[in-house]
C-alpha positions in Angstrom: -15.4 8.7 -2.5 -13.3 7.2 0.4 -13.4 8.2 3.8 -11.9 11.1 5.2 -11.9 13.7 2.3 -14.2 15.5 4.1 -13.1 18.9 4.8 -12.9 20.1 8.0 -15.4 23.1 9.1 -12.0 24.5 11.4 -8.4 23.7 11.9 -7.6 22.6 15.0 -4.4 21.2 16.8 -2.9 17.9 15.6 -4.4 16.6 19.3 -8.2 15.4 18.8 -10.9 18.7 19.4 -10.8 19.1 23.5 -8.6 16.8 24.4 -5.8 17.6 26.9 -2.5 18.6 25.3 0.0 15.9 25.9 3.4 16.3 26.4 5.9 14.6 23.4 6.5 11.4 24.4 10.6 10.9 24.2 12.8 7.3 24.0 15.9 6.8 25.7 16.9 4.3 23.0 19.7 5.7 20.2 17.0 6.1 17.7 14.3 8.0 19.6 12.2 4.8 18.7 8.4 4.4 19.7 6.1 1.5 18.8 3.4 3.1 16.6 4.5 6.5 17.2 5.7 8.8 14.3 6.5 12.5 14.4 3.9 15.3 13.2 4.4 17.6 11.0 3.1 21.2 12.3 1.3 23.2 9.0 1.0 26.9 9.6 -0.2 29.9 7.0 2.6 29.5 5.0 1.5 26.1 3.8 3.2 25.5 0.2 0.1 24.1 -1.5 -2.5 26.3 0.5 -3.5 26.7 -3.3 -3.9 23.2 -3.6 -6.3 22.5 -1.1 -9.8 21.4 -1.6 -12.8 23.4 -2.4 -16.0 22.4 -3.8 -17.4 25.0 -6.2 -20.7 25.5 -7.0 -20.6 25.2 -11.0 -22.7 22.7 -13.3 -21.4 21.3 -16.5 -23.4 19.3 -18.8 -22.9 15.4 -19.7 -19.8 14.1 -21.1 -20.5 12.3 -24.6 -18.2 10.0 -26.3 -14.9 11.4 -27.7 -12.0 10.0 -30.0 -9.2 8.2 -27.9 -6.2 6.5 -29.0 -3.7 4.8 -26.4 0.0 6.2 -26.5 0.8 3.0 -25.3 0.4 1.4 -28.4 3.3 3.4 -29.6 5.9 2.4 -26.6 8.9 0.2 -27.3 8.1 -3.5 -26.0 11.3 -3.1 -24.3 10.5 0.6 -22.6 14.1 1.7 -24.2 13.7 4.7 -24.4 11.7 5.5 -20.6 14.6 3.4 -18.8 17.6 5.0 -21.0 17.8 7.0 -17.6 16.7 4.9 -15.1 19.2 4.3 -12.2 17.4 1.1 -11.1 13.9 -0.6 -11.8 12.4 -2.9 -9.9 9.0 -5.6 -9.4 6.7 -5.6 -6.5 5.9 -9.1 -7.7 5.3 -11.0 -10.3 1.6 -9.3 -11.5 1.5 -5.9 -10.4 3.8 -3.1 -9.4 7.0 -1.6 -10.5 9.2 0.9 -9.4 11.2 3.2 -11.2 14.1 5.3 -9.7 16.4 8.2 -11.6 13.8 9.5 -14.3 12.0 12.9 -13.9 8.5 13.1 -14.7 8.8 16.6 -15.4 11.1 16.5 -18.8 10.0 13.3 -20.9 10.2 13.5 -24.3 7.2 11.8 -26.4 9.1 8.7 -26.7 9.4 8.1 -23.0 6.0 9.3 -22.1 4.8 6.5 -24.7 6.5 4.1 -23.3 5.7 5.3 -19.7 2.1 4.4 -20.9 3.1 1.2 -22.1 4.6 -0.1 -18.8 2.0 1.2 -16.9 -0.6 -0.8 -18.9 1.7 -4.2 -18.4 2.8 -3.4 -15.0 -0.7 -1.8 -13.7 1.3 0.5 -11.3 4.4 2.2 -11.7 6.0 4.5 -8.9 8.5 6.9 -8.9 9.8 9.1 -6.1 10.4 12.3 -4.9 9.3 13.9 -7.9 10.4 17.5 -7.1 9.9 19.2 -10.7 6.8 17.4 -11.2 4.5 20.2 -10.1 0.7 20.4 -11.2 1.3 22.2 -14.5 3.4 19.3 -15.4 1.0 16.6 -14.0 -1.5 17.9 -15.9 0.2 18.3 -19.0 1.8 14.8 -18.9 -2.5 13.7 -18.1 -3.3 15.5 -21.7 -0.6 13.8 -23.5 -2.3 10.8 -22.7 -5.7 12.3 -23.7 -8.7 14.4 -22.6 -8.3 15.0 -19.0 -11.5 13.9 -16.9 -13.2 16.4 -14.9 -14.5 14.8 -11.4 -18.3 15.5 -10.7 -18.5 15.7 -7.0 -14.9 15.8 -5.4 -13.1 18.5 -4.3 -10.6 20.4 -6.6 -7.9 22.8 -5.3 -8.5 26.4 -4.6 -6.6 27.9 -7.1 -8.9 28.2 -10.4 -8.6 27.2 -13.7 -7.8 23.6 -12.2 -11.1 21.9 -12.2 -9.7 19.1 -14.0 -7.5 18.2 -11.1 -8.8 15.8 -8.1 -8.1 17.0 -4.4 -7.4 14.5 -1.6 -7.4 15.5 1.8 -7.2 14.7 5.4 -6.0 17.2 7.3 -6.4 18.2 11.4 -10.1 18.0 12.6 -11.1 15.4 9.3 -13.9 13.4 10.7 -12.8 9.6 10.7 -15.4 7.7 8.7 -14.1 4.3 8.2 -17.1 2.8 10.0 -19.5 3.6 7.5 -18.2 1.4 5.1 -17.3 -2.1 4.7 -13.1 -2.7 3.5 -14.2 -4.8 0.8 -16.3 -1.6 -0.8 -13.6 0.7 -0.1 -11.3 -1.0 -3.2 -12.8 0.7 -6.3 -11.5 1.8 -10.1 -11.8 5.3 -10.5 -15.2 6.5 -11.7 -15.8 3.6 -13.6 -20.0 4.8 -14.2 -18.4 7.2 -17.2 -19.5 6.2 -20.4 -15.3 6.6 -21.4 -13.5 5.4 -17.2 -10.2 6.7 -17.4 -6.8 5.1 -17.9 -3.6 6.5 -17.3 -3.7 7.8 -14.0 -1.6 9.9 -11.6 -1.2 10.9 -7.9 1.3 12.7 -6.0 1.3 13.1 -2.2 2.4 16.6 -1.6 2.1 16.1 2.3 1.8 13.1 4.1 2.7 11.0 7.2 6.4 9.9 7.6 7.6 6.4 7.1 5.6 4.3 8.9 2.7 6.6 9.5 0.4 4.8 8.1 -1.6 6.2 4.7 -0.4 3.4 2.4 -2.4 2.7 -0.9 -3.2 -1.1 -2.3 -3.4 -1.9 -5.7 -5.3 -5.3 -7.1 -4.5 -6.3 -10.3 -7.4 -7.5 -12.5 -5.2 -9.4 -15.3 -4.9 -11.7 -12.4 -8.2 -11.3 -11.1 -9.6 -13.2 -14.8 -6.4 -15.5 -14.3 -7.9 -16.8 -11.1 -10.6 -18.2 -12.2 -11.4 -21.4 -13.9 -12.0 -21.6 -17.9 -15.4 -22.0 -17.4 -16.1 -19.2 -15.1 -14.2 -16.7 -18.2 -16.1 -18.0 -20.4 -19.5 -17.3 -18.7 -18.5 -14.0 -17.3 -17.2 -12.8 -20.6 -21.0 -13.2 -21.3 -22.3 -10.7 -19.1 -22.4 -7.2 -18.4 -22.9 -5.2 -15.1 -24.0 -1.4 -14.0 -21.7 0.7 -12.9 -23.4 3.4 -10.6 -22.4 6.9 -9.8 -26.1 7.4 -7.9 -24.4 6.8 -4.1 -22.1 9.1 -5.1 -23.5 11.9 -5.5 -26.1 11.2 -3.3 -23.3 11.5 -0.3 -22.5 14.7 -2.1 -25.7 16.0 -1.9 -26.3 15.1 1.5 -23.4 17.2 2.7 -25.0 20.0 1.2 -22.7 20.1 -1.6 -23.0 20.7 -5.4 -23.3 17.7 -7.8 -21.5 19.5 -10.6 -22.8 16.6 -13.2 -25.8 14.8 -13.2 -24.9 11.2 -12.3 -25.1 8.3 -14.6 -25.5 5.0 -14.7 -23.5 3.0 -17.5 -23.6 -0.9 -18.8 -20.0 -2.0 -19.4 -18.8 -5.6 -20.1 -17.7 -7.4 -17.1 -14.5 -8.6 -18.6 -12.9 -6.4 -21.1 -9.7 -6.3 -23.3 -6.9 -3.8 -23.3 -5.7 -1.9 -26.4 -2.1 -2.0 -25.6 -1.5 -5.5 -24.0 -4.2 -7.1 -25.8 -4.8 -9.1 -22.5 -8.1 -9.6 -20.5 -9.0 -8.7 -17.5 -12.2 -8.2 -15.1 -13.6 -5.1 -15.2 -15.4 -5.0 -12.0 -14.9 -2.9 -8.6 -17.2 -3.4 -5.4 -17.3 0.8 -4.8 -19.1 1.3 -8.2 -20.9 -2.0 -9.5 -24.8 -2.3 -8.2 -26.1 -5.3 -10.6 -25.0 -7.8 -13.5 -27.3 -7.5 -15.9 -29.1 -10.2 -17.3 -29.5 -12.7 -14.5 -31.3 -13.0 -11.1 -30.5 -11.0 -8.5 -29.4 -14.1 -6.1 -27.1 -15.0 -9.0 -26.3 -11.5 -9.3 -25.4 -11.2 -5.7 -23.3 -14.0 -5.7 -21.1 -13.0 -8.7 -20.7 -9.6 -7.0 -19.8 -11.6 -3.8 -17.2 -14.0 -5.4 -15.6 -11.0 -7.7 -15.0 -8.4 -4.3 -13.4 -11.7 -2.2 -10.7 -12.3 -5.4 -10.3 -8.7 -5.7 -10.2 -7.8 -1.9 -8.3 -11.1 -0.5 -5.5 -12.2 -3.0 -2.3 -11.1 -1.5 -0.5 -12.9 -4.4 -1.4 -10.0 -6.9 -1.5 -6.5 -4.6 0.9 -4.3 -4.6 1.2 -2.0 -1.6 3.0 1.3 -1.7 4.6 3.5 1.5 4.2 7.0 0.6 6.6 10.4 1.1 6.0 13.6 -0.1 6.6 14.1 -3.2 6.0 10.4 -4.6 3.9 9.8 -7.2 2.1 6.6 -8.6 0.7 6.3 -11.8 -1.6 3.8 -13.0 -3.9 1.7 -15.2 -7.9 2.1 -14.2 -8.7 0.3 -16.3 -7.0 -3.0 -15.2 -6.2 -2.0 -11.3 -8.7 -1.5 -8.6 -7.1 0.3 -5.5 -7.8 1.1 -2.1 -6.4 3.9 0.4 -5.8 2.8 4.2 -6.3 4.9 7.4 -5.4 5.1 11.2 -3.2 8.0 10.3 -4.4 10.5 12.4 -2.7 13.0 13.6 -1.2 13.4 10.4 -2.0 15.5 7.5 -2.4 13.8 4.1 -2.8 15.6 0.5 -2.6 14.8 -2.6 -3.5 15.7 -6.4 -4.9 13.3 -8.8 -5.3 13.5 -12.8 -6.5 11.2 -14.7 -7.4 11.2 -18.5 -10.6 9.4 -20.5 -10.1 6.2 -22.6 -11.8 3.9 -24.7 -15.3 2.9 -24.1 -14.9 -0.3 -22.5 -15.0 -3.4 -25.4 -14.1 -6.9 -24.9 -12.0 -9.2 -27.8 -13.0 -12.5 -27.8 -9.8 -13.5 -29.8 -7.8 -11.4 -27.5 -5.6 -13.4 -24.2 -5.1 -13.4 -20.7 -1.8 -12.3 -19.2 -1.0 -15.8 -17.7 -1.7 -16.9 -21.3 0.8 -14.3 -22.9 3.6 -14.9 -20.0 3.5 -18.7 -19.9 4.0 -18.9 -23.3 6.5 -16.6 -24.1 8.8 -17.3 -20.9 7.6 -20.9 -19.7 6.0 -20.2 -16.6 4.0 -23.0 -15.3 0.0 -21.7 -15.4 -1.8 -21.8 -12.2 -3.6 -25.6 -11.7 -7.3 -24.8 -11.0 -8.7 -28.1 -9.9 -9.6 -27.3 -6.3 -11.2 -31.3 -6.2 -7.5 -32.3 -4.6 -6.4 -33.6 -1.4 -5.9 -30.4 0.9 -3.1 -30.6 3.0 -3.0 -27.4 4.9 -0.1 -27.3 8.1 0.6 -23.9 8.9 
């Protein structure tokens, strides 16, 4: 869990608890412009999505075993025809990760689109759209159950309407403790619940509320096709070896502490540490520094260092993020199973919610035979592959 979903116990001003009511701060310039300074949005009773906000019922369900799953990406059209018949325009965030798509409505795909939906999203990682007025929560979920059985969240909230248990509140509202401190950035870039026996895949969010352009409250995607391309041959080959746990114990452990209800018993799981996707048929890490405790099999100083050298590559390589500047009513979908992603904060004053579904996939497996995406690219369009000799002259002028 990240920081700052932690309900509030009241609902103060947007000013911090006791502090002295400023007056607004205005600009003489044409644009009203202040450095830093964006307006806040003022959320009385008649909140749209009051029915949407978090709650934390105290219910128990029992452990989720293995189920049948089969990608709807494996039906798309290589060429996503049939998804981008309506698209106005479509555009890269670069080269490995991120793409945005403007001019098609979530809310009324027919099967062909949604399986090529699934499709680019598994090439592309994440896929954005925006201002997705008809795509309300009925329709997010039932989009999530085309794509398979959704995934119900053990210890987050879900909204306060019932019957949606199956749906992932985030919140930050007015008097949301800021808890950034207690955690390190690197550990705050995860892959969704990734302890499951069956981690999800397809994945969506939409903001419903959130701060204004340049409010802050961005979210960061890492790719982790181009987390395996990173490294050297002989670094695959030797982590393809392995495997690692993946821990849900802090988890719920945090939940507990806050004297909430653990609503399933958490596990721990053993999943390989690179795996292979159904759809692309491409490798990637599958490793997150929010969820992974141990690689199993070697000592823990070795162990330590692996987890040390996978959270830098995943944390620190610009040249495969993708970072995405929310407004109400956006939504992001994406690929767990190949992304890791990580919220930012400093947006205080301003209110930020948001609804996530996600559905179960395959139980992680890795294809010897199978390729990376660097592979698969080069080869089919001539790009030139990465040199990883780092023995070379350095000659570093910036």
């Amino acid at each position: 869990m990240a920081p700052g979903l932690v309900e509030p116990a009241f609902q103060s001003t947007d000013a911090a608890p006791n502090a002295p009511i400023k007056q607004a701060i205005k600009s003489a310039n044409t644009h009203n412009y202040i450095p830093g300074r964006t307006t806040v949005t003022k959320h009385d009773d008649t909140y749209e999505f009051e029915h949407l906000r978090p709650r934390f019922p105290e219910i128990s369900w029992p452990a989720l075993e293995e189920i049948p799953y089969a990608d709807k990406g494996c039906l798309g059209d290589v060429n996503f025809k049939n998804l981008l018949s309506s698209a106005t325009e479509v555009f890269d965030y670069n080269p490995k990760i991120g793409t945005e798509v403007h001019g098609v409505d979530l809310a009324n795909l027919t099967d062909l689109q949604k399986n090529d939906l699934a499709r680019l999203i598994a090439t592309r990682g994440v896929v954005f759209f925006r201002n997705q007025k008809n795509f309300g929560i009925e329709e997010q979920r039932a989009l999530g159950q085309y794509f398979g059985q959704l995934h119900k969240h053990a210890t987050t909230a879900v909204p306060r309407q019932e019957g949606l248990e199956d749906v992932h509140v985030v919140y930050t509202g007015e008097g949301s403790p800021d808890l950034r401190s207690l955690f390190s950035p690197t550990f705050l870039w995860h892959s969704d619940v990734t302890y499951e026996l069956q981690p999800p895949s397809y994945t969506s969010l939409k903001v419903l509320t959130g701060p204004p352009r340049g409010g802050g409250g961005d979210t960061l995607w890492s790719s982790q096709y181009a987390a395996y391309d990173m490294l050297s041959p002989h670094m695959q080959k030797y982590l393809e070896s392995l495997t690692a746990l993946h821990s849900a114990d802090l988890q719920a452990q945090g939940s507990r502490d806050l004297g909430r209800t653990v609503r399933r018993e958490p596990v721990t799981t053993e999943h390989p540490l690179v795996r292979t996707h159904p759809v692309t048929g491409w490798k990637s890490i599958f490793f997150n520094p929010g969820f992974v405790t141990k690689i199993v099999g070697v000592p823990k100083t070795e162990s330590d260092h692996i987890i040390s050298l996978l959270n830098e590559i995943v944390a620190t390589s610009p040249e495969f993020h993708a970072r995405f500047q929310w407004q109400a009513g956006d939504v992001a979908f994406w690929d767990n199973r190949v992304t890791n992603h990580s919220a930012t904060y400093g947006f205080a004053p301003h209110r930020r919610h948001a609804v996530r579904v996600c559905n179960q996939a395959e139980r992680p497996y890795l294809d010897p035979n199978g390729r990376s995406q660097e592979e698969d690219l080069s080869e089919r369009y001539g790009i030139p592959k990465a040199n990883k000799d780092g023995a070379g002259v350095v000659n570093y002028n910036d």
